[in-house]
C-alpha positions as CSV (number, residue, x, y, z in Angstrom):
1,X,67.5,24.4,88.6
2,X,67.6,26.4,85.1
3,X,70.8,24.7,83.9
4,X,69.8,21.0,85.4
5,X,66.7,21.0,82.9
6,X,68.7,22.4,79.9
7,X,71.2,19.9,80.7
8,X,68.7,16.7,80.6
9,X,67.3,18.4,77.7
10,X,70.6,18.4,75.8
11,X,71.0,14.8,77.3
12,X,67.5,13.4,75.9
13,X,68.5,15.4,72.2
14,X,71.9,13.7,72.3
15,X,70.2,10.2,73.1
16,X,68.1,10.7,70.4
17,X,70.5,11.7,68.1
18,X,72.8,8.4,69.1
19,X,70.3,5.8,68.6
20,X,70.8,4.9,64.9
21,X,68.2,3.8,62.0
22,X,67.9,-0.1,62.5
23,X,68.3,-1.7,59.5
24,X,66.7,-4.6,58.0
25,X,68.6,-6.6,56.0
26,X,67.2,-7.8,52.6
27,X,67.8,-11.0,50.1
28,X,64.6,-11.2,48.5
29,X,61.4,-9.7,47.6
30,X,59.2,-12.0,48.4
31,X,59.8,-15.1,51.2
32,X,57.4,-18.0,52.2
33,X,57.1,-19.6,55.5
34,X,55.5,-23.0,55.7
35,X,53.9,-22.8,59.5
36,X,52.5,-20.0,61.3
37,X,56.1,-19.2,63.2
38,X,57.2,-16.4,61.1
39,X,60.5,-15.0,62.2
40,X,62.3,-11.9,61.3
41,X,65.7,-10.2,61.9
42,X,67.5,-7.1,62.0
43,X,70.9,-5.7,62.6
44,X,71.4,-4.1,65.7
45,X,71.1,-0.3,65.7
46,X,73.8,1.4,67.6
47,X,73.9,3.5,70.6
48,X,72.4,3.3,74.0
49,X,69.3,0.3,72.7
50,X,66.9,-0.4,75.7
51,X,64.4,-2.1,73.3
52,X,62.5,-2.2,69.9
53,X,59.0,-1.8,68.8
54,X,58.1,-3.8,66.3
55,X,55.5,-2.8,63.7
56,X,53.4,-5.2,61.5
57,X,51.6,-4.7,58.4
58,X,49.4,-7.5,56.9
59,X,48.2,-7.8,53.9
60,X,50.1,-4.2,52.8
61,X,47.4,-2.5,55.5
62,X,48.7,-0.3,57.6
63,X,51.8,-0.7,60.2
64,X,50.5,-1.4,63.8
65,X,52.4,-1.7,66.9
66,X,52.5,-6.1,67.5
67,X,55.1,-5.9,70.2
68,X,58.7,-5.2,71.1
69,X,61.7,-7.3,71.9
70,X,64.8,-6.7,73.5
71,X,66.6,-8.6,71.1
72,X,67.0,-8.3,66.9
73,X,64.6,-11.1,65.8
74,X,60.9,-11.4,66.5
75,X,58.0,-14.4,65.6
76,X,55.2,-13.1,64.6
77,X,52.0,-15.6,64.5
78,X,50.9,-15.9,60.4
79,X,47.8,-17.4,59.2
80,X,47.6,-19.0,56.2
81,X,47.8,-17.2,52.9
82,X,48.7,-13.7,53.9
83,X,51.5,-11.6,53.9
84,X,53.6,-9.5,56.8
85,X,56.0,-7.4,56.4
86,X,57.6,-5.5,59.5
87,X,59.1,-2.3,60.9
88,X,61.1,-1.6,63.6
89,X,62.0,1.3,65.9
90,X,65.4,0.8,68.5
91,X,63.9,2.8,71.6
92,X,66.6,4.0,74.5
93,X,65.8,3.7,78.2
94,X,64.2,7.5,78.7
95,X,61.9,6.3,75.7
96,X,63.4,8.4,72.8
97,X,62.6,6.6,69.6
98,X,65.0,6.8,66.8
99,X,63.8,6.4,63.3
100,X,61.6,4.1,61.8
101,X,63.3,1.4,59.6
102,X,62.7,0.4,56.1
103,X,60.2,-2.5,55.8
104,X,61.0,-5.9,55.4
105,X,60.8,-8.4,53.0
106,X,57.2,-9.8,52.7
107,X,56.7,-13.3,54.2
108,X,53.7,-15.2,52.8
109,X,52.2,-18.0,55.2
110,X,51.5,-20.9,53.2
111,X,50.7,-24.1,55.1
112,X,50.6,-27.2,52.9
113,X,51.8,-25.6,50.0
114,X,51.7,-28.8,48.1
115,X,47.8,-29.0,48.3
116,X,47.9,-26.2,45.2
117,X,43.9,-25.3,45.2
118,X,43.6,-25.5,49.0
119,X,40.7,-27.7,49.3
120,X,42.1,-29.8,51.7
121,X,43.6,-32.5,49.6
122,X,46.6,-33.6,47.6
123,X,45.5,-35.0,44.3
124,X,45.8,-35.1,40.3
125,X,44.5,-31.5,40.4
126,X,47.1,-30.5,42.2
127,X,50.0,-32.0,40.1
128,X,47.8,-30.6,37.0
129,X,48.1,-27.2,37.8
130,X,51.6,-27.5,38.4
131,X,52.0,-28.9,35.1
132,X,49.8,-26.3,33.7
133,X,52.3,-23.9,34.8
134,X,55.6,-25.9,34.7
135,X,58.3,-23.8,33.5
136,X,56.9,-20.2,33.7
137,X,58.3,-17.8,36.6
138,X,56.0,-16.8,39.5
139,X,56.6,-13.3,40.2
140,X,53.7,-12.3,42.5
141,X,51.4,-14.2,44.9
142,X,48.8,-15.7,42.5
143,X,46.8,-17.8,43.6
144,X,46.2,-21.2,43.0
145,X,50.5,-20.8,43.4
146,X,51.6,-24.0,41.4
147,X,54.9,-22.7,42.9
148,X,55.3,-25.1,45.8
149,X,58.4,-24.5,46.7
150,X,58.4,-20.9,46.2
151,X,61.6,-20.2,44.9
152,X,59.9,-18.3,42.0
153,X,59.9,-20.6,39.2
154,X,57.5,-23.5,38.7
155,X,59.5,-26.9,38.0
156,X,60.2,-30.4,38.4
157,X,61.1,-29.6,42.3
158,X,57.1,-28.5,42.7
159,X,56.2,-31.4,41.0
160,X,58.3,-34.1,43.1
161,X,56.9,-32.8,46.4
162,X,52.8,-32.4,45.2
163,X,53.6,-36.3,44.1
164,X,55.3,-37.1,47.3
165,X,52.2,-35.6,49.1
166,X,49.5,-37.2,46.7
């Protein structure tokens, strides 16, 4: 009896031990996402991998437990203008957790981008604060973001689609 329970001890420890950090790949700092279907990725952490939790923070609070997912992706629902990042956690089938990985990007939900001052419609404002700000680099979620199409630089591209919209 003695040497069946060190044995599953030694077991869970080893378990643990094989289920690697997931890790989140990066490209950018900052992403946005132009519905409320925001959907993230991860490699696939190696070793016995029953399932992950997956750990949300909005709005840089704190990380909360949203879910889990037997695959590497997961949608989470945005709302407009705020900002997720994730964690995950690969979890084996006796529920040992192996480490937490290193947050995400942050994905900002921005519906109807091109309606710069959000008041719910596409006019000269708009295109004038895109103007006011053609040319200059957009670094950090300001808002109003004359960066439409949020590739970090304000220019004729944000310009083109606020017309389009107007």
């Amino acid at each position: 009896m003695k040497d069946s329970l060190v044995a599953r001890i030694v077991l869970s420890l080893l378990i643990t031990i094989i289920i690697s950090e997931v890790l989140i790949t990066s490209v950018h700092s900052v992403d946005y996402d132009d519905d409320t279907n925001l959907d993230f990725a991860w490699e696939a952490a190696t070793g016995p991998v029953d399932h992950y939790n997956v750990y949300a923070s909005i709005d840089n609070n704190e990380y909360v437990l949203v879910g889990t997912t037997t695959t590497t992706s997961y949608t989470l629902t945005g709302e407009d203008n705020h900002k997720y990042r994730i964690k995950v956690q690969a979890v084996d089938a006796m529920g040992n957790v192996g480490p937490m990985s290193e947050e995400s990007d942050t994905v900002i939900c921005r519906l109807n981008p091109w309606d710069v001052n959000k008041d719910g419609v596409v006019n000269e404002t708009d295109l004038a604060l895109v103007l006011q700000h053609f040319g200059q680099a957009v670094t950090e979620s300001i808002e109003p973001n004359p960066d439409v199409n949020g590739n970090g630089i304000v220019n004729i591209i944000d310009l083109i689609i606020v017309e389009q919209k107007y």
